[in-house]
C-alpha positions in Angstrom: -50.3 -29.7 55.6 -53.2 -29.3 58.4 -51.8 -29.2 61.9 -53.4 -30.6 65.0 -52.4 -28.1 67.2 -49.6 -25.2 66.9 -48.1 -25.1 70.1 -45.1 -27.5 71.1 -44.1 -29.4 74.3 -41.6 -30.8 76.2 -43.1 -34.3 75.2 -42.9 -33.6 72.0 -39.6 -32.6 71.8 -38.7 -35.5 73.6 -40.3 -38.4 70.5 -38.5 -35.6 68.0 -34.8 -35.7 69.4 -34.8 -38.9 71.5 -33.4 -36.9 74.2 -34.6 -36.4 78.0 -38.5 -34.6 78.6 -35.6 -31.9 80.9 -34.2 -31.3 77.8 -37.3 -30.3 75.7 -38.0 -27.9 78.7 -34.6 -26.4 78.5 -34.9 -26.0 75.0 -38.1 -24.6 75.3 -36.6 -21.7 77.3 -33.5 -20.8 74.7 -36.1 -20.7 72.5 -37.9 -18.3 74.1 -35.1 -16.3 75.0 -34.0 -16.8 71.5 -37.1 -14.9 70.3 -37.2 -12.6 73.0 -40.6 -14.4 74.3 -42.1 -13.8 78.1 -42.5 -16.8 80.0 -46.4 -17.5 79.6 -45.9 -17.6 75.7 -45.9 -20.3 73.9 -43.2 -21.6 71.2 -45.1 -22.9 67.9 -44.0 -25.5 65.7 -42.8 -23.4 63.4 -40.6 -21.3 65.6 -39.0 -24.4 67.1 -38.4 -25.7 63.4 -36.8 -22.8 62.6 -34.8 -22.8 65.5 -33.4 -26.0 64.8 -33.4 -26.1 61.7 -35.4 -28.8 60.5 -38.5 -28.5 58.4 -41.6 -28.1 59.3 -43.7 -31.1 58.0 -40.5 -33.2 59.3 -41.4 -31.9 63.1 -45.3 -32.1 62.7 -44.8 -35.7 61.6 -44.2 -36.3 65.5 -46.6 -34.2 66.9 -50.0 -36.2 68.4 
């Protein structure tokens, strides 16, 4: 499977869950704390996959 990018976004995790763009950015920042991250650091796909527990070729078939 060939990404397009590795980071994720808000946006994205808005088309994933169907939920709010607010609640990809607060999920973005458990995840960080989650995995101890510093603010300027980016979550990857396969970090948020792993966080949520879905595979990863599920979540990149969302990602633009």
């Amino acid at each position: 499977m060939k990404l397009s990018r590795l980071c994720i976004y808000p946006k994205d995790i808005q088309r994933i869950t169907g939920r709010s763009e607010r609640y990809g950015r607060q999920l973005l920042m458990d995840i960080k704390l989650y995995l101890g991250k510093e603010k300027h650091q980016f979550v990857t796909i396969y970090e948020f996959a792993m966080y949520c527990g879905l595979e990863v070729e599920e979540v990149a078939a969302f990602i633009v």
